[in-house]
N, C-alpha and C positions, 0 to 999 in steps of 0.2 A: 191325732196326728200320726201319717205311718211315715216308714221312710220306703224311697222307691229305690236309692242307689246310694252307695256300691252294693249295698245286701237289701233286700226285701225287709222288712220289719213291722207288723201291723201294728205296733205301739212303742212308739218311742218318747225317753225322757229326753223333753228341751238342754235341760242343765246339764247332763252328760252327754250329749251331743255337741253345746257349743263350749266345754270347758277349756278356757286358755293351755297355750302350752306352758309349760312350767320352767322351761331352761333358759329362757332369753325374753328379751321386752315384744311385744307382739300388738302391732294395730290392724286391729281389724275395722270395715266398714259397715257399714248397714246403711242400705238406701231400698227401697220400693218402687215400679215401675208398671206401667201397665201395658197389655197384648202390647200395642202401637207405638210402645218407648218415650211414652210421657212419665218426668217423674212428678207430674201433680196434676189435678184435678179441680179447677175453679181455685187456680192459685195456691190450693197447700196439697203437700202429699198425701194430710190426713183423708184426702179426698178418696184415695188407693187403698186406705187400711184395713183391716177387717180382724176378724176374730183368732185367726190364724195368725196374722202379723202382730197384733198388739200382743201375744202370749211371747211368741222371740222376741220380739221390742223390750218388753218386761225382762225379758231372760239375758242377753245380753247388756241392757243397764246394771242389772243384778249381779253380772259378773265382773263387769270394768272396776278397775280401778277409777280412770277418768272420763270422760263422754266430751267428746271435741270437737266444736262444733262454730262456724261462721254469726260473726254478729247478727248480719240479716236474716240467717234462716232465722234463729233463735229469734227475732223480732216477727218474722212472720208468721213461725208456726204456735207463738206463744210459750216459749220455754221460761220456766221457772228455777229458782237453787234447788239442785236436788236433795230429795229427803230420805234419810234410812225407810227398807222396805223391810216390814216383818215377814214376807217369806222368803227374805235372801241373809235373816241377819246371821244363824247359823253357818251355812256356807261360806259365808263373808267370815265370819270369824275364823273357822276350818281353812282356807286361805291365806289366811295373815293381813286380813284388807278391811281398812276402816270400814265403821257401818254403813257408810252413803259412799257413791262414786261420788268423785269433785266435776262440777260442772268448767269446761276448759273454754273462755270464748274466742277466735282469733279474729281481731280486727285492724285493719289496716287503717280507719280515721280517726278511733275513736268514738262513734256519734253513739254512747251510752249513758243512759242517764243510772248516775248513781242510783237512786232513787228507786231505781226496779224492780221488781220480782225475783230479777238475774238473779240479784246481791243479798238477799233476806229471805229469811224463813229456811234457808237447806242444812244440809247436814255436817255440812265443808264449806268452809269459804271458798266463793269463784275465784276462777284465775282467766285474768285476760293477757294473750299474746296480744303482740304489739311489736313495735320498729322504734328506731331510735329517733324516726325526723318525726313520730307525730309530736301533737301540740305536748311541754313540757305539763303543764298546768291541768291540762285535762288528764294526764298520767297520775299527778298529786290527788287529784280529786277521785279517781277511782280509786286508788291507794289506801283508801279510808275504807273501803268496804271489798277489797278485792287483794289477792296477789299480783301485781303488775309483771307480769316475765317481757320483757323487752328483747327479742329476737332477729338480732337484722338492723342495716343501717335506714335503708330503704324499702323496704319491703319484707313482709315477716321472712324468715329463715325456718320455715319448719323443721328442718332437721337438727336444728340448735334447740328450737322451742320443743322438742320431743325429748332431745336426749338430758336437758333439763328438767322434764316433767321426770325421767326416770331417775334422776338424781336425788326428786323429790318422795320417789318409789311408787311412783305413779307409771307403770310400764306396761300395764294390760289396759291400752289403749282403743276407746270405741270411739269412730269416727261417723258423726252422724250428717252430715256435709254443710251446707249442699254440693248441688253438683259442681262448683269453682272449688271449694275447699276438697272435693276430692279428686280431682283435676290435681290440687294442689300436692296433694300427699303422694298420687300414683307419679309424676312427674318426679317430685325429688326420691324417688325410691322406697320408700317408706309402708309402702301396702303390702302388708302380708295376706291380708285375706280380706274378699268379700263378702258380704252375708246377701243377697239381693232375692226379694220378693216380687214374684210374677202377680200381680193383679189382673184376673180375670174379667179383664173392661178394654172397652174400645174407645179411647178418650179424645181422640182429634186434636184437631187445633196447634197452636204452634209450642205448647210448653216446652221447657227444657228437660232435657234426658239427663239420667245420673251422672252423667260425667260431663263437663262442659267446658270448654276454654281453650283448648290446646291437643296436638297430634299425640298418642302417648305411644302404641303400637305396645302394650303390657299383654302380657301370656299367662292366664291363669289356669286350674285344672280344679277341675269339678270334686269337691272334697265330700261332699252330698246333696242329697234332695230330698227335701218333705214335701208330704202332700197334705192339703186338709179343705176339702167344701172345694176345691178347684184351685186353691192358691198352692203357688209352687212356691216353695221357701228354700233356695240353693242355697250354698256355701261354696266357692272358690278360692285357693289356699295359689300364694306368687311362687313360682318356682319348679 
């Protein structure tokens, strides 16, 4: 993997390239898209990924605190509770950050079955955002196997449900979306940086693009570029 900008570099480390800032809570994204601005490929993103993206994908779970993520994607794309990784446990120690990121789900109805993969086998107990009009009972029953953060009367409140996760010191925030949930984030202010993967494919069709829902008119500046086998792996930092 070399880097193309701001410096030339014909070998660069992932893990000090994406290392959190250290003075303040910071959420970054990471989505993948392809030439034509699809962000999926026969319905999952996995369709875009490659060898190049799975090693930053890796690297930035490795460095979060938490990984924030909408009930449906996590339903579609198959997410599980995540698990400590042994080439991030040092690091993660040098940091001051539990062995595993906590997996963060935000859902607006509920419709999780306890019973899931979400909820067993990781490293952290999940945590689901939520609102205060969903069903009480279905909040109980998650309760058992989950942190319930209640965010919002009607609709979640990201920026409550964030400055809570950092209460719980959970502040190096990776947002993995989808494209509503990060609609969701750049709208309420909250996007410090993008990580966005160019996929070298011409996908057609009418899939959704990274960001999806709403006007947002956000100004990002190009913090870097990798390159590897044709994928472009940028970084865009708000401000």
């Amino acid at each position: 993997m070399r880097q193309l900008h701001p410096t030339y570099d014909e070998k660069v480390d992932p893990i000090v390239a994406y290392r959190y800032p250290n003075d303040r809570p910071w959420l970054r994204a990471n989505m993948v898209s392809s030439l034509d601005g699809s962000a999926v490929r026969d319905g999952r993103s996995e369709g875009l990924s490659s060898a190049a993206d799975k090693e930053v994908f890796g690297v930035l779970r490795g460095l979060a605190d938490v990984v924030l993520v909408g009930a449906g994607t996590a339903r579609t794309e198959g997410y599980r509770a995540l698990r400590p990784k042994e080439a991030y446990v040092g690091v993660r120690a040098s940091l001051g950050q539990r062995p595993a990121p906590v997996l963060a789900l935000v859902s607006g109805r509920l419709d999780l079955d306890p019973a899931s993969q979400l909820f067993h086998g990781g490293g952290e107990r999940t945590v689901v955002i939520t609102h205060a009009s969903t069903d009480a009972e279905a909040r109980e029953r998650l309760a058992v196997v989950a942190d319930v953060v209640v965010a919002g009367d009607d609709a979640v409140d990201l920026a409550t449900a964030l400055d809570t996760l950092a209460e719980r010191g959970l502040s190096r925030v990776l947002c993995e979306g989808g494209p509503s949930l990060l609609a969701a984030v750049a709208a309420a202010g909250r996007l410090d940086e993008l990580c966005l993967t160019l996929a070298p494919q011409l996908v057609g069709g009418d899939g959704p693009r990274v960001v999806a829902g709403t006007d947002l008119g956000v100004t990002l500046s190009l913090a870097h570029l990798l390159e590897q086998d044709s994928v472009l792996l940028s970084r865009y930092v708000a401000g």
